[in-house]
Every structure is written in C-alpha cells, then in structure tokens.
C-alpha positions, 0 to 999 in steps of 0.5 A, a space after each residue: 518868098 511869095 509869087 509877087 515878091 520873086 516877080 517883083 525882082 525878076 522885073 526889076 532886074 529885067 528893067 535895070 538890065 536893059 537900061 544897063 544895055 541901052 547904056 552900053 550901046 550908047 556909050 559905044 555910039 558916041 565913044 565911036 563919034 567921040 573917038 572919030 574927033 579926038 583921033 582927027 584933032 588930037 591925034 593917036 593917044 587919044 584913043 587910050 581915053 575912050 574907055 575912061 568915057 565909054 564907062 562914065 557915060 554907060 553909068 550916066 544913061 543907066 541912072 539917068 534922070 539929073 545925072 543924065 541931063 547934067 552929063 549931056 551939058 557937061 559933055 557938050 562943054 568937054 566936047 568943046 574942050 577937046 577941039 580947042 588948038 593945042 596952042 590955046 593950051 601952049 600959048 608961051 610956047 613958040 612955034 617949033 619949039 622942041 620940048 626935049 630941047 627944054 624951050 617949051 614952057 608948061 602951061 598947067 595954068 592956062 588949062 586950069 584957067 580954060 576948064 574953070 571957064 568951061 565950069 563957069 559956063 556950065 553953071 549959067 545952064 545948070 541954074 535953070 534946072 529945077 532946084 531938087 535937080 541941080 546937085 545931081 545934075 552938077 555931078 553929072 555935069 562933072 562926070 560928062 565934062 571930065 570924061 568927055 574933055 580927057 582925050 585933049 589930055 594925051 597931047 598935054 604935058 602931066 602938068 597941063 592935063 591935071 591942071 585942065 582936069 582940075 579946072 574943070 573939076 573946081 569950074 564944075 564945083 563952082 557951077 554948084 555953088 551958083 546954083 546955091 547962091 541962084 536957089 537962095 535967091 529964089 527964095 522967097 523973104 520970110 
C-alpha cells in the first residue's frame, strides 16, 4: 500500500470514529432526557427500554444526513406517544379496574390505531423532503418513532405494546407510500 493509501483510511477511520463518539454522546444526552420523562410519566419499567433508544439513536446521529432528519421527526411523534395518558391506551377499561381480577380489557386496537395516526402525521412532514430523501428519511423516521415511543410500552399489556409497536411501524409505512403518491404527482405530464 502507498503512503496516500494508508493516510487515506487512517482519516477515514479517525472520521468515522468521532462521528461514532459524538453519536454516543448524543444518544446519551437525550436518553438521559428521555429516561427523565419516561420515569416521571410511565413509571420504573421504562427505563429497561432506554438502551433499545440509546442504540438507534447512536446508529441515526453516526449516519446522519436523511436518516438523521427522519430520526429527529420521528422522535418528536414518539416522544409524543409516550406522554399520551395510559387511559387514551386503556379506554374500555374502568377506573380501578383490577387486571388480575380479569375486569380490564385489552386495547391492542386502540395502540394500533394511535401509532398509525401518529405515522400518518409524519408523512405530512416527510413529504416536503426532497424526493431523493425521503426513503432514507422514512427508515429513519421508523427507527427514531419506534425507538423513541417503546418506553410507553413497559406500562402496557404484550398485546397493547405490539399493537402500538406495529401502528406505528404500518403508519410510518404508510408515511412512505404518501410520499410516492406525493413524488408521482410532482411529476411533470409527458
């Protein structure tokens, strides 16, 4: 190998490297943050989901470029999510209601129905990246909505946590498709 060759990757290495570190550092910052507001509205088991975030988000801000803008909107909607009063996710269930007792219904539908609402409304903001964007941005999106809105499923039942994980999967998915239909239309006639 030359001399330019094997200064070549050293820098490309020492580059990739402290992208690699400012992405940890990040994810760590706002994992804390995030960890902060899930402990505060969740409660404890929360917390067991911050690393499934720290690494999603260390991956996002160490590509960066689409991936990261998408992460970033995606993780606004998640964050949002994960506010959202238990009772929006358990709406048939009575106050005081005991789940041992077997009064308590399970609302996988509904957590469905919110994360697809949630994907839908990322969309409307996908759309306005340019088009060479937007499938990148997309994944990105998914990751940073995922990752950011899993900590809301440690005070769900299984059933509810996968239907909101999977709303939000299949809204996110449907976020994509708007932005084909959005790029089709775009198009100039010929």
């Amino acid at each position: 190998m030359t001399a330019y060759e094997l200064s070549s990757r050293a820098a490309r290495r020492a580059y990739e490297g402290a992208r690699l570190r400012r992405g940890l550092l990040r994810a760590a910052g706002l994992g804390a943050l995030l960890g902060l507001v899930a402990l505060a509205s969740i409660g404890l088991g929360a917390i067991a989901w911050l690393p499934v975030f720290a690494g999603v988000w260390t991956l996002l801000e160490w590509r960066g470029g689409a991936l990261l803008r998408g992460g970033r909107v995606g993780a606004l909607f998640g964050a949002l999510v994960a506010l959202v009063p238990m009772g929006v996710f358990m709406s048939c269930c009575r106050l005081g209601c005991s789940m041992a007792g077997g009064v308590c219904c399970n609302t996988s539908r509904a957590c469905a129905a919110i994360g697809a609402l949630v994907g839908l409304a990322v969309a409307v903001l996908l759309s306005r990246l340019p088009a060479r964007e937007r499938s990148r941005a997309t994944l990105g999106a998914a990751l940073g909505v995922v990752a950011t809105a899993v900590p809301r499923c440690a005070g769900l039942m299984v059933g509810e946590g996968v239907g909101l994980v999977l709303g939000l999967v299949a809204g996110t998915a449907a976020a994509g498709l708007v932005c084909l239909v959005v790029d089709r239309l775009r198009q100039p006639a010929t």
